[in-house]
C-alpha positions in Angstrom: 9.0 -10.0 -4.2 6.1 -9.1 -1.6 2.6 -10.2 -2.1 -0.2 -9.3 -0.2 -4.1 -9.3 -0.6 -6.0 -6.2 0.6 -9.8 -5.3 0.1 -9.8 -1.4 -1.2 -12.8 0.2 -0.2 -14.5 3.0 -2.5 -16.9 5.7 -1.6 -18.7 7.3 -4.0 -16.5 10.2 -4.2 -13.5 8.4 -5.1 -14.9 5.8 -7.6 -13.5 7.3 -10.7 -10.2 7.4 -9.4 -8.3 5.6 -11.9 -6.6 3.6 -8.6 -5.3 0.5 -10.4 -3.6 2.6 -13.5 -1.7 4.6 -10.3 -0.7 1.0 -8.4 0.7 0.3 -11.5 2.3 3.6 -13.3 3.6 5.0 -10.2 4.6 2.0 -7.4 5.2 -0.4 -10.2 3.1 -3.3 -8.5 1.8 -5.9 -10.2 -2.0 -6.8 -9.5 -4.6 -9.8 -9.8 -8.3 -8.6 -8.9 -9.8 -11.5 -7.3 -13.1 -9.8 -6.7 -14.8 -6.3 -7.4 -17.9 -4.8 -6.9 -17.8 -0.9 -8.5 -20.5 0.9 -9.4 -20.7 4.3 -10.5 -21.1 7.0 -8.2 -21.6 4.8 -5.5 -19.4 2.7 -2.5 -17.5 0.0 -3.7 -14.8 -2.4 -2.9 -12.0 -4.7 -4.9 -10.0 -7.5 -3.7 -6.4 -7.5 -4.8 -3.6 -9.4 -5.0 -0.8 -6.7 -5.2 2.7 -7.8 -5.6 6.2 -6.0 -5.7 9.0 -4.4 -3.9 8.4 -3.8 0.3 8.5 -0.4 -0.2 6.4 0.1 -3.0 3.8 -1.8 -1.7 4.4 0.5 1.5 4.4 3.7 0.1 0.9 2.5 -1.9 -0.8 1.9 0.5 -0.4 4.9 1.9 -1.3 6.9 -1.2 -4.5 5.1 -1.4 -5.5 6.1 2.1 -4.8 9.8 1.3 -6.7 9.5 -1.5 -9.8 8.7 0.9 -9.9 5.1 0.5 -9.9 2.5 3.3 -7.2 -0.7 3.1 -7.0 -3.3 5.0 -5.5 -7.0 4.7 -8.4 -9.8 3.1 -8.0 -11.3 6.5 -9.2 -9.0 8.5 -12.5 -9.3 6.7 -12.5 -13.2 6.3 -12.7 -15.3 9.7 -13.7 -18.4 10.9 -15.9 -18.7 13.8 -14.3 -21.8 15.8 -16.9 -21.4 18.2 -20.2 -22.0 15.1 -17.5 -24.6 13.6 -18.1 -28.7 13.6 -15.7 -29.5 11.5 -18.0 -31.1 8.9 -15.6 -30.5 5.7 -18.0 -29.2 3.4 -16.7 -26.0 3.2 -12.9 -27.9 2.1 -14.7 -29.6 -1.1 -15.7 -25.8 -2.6 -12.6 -23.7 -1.6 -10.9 -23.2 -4.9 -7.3 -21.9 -3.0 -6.9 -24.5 0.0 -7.2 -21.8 2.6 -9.6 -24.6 4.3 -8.5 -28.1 4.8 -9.2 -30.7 6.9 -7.2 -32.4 9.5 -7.4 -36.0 9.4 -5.0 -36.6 12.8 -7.0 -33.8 15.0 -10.3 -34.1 12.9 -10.4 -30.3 12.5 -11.1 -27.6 9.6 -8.5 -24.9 9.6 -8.8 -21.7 7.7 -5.2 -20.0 5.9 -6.4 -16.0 5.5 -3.0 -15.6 3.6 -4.5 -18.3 0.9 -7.8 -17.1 0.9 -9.4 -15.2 -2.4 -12.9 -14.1 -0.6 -14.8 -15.8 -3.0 -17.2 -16.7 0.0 -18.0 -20.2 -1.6 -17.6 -21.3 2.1 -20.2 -19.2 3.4 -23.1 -20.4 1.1 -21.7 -23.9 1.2 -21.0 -24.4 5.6 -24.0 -25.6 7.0 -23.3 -24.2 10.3 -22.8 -21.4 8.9 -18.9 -20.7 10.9 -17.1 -18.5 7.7 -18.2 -14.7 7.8 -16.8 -12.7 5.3 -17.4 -9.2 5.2 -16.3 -7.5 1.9 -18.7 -4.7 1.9 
């Protein structure tokens, strides 16, 4: 089984696409939406979790970008600045998927994109402000 997590970006053109009913009907993918924000006749994006066969996934993501939509992985738009970053931990206490931890031997944060849900609990909750996330 492959899993990935993408952000699906919406303009207001394609909106009332029924997008998830095609990942579904026609690749056979299973989904989890970890975060949406749709409105009507307006830009949009969802966070998914899409899961099944390499070559379904393949051959969906390539139907959603002729439809007119733009895909990319959730890490691309999820990153930790290393350079804003003190290591603090705050941000480890509110990330409800471990994709932050903290390093007791090197005394370090590390962020996982592959775990992360962009919630963007870290962003509100880092003090130095060091996690940018960038769903829309």
């Amino acid at each position: 089984m492959y899993s990935r997590k993408v952000v699906v970006r919406y303009t207001a053109e394609t909106v009332e696409q029924p997008v998830i009913y095609e990942l579904v009907k026609r690749f056979d993918l299973v989904f989890n939406i970890l975060k949406a924000r749709i409105f009507p006749r307006r830009e949009g994006m969802i966070v998914l979790d899409l899961s099944g066969t390499k070559e379904h996934f393949d051959a969906a993501i390539i139907y959603l970008k002729e439809m007119g939509l733009k895909v990319e992985p959730l890490s691309k738009s999820v990153r930790q600045n290393r350079d804003r970053c003190v290591s603090c931990g705050a941000c480890t206490a509110f990330c409800p998927t471990g994709a932050l931890s903290f390093d007791r031997s090197t005394m370090q944060v590390y962020f996982d994109a592959e775990k992360c849900n962009g919630c963007e609990l870290c962003v509100s909750c880092c003090p130095a402000r060091a996690m940018e996330v960038n769903l829309l």
